[in-house]
N, C-alpha and C positions, 0 to 999 in steps of 0.2 A: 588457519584459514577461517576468514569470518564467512555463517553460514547465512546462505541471501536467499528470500523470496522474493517472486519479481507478480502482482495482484495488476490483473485489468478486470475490468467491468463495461459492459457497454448495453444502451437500453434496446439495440434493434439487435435482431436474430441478423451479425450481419459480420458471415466467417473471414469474408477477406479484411474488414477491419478489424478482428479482434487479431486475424493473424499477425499483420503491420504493426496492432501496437504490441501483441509478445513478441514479434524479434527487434521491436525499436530497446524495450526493455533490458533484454538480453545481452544485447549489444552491449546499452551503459554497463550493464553487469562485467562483462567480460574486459571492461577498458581496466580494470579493479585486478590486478595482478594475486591479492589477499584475501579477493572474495571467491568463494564458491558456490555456484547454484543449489540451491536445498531444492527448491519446488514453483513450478508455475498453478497457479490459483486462478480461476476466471470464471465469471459470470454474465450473463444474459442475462440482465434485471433490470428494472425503475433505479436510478438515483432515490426517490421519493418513496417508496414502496415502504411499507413498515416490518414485514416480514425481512430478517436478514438473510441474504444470498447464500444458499449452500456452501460455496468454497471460501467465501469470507467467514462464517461456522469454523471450516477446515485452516483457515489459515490464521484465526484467534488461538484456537486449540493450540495450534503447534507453537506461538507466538507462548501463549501460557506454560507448555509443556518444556522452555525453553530450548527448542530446535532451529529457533533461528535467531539469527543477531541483529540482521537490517532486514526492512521490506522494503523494496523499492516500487514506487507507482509513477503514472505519466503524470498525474497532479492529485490536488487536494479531493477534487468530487467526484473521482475514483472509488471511494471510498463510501459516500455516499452523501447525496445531498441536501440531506435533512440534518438541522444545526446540532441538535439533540443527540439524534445519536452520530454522527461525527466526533461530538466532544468524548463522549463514554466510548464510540472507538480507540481514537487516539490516548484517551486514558488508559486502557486496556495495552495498546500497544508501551506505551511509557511504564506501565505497569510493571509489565515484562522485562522493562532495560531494551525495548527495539527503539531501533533507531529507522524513523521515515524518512526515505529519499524520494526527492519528487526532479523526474526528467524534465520536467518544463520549466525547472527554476535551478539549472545547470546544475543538476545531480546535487544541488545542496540537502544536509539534511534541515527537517523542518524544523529543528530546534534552534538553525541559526539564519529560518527566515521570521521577520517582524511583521510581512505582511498580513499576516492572519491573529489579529490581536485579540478574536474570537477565542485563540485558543493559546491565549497566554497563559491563562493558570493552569496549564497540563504542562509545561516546560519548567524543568528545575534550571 
């Protein structure tokens, strides 16, 4: 069983949407007969903010600590939406051998979308 994070983020103190997007999450998780849920991660924070979000912290760690194998999010500025540190996120995640799945781009992982040429040089 591959071990799965499922990371939302959202900027407004606003539970019935963060609720929607962890069981949209979930969901993609469970269509995955191979995957298993490791941990849900989530944050009330800025995209923009320069301070990293506590459970994004938590969910590096565990990503490093290898405890998980995929992290799946709703999309790429989930993560955060400052260029800078995006790239050294996703470095970090690649780092580790994780693989990003993004719900808004039909559960692909991000290694076999082109759209983001931003971050071509973190895909082997």
């Amino acid at each position: 069983m591959m071990k799965v994070a499922i990371y939302a983020r959202l900027t407004a103190l606003d539970k019935a949407a963060m609720d929607k997007q962890i069981t949209d999450l979930k969901a993609a998780v469970a269509e995955h007969e191979d995957w298993e849920l490791y941990g849900v991660y989530f944050d009330f924070a800025s995209g923009t903010a320069e301070d990293m979000p506590l459970e994004m912290e938590h969910l590096l760690a565990d990503c490093k600590a290898h405890n998980i194998c995929i992290v799946v999010i709703r999309d790429i500025s989930r993560l955060t939406r400052n260029v800078q540190q995006l790239t050294e996120r996703i470095e970090v995640f690649h780092g580790a051998g994780i693989e990003l799945y993004l719900l808004h781009e039909d559960m692909k992982p991000l290694s076999q979308i082109n759209d983001f040429g931003l971050l071509a040089g973190t895909n082997s």
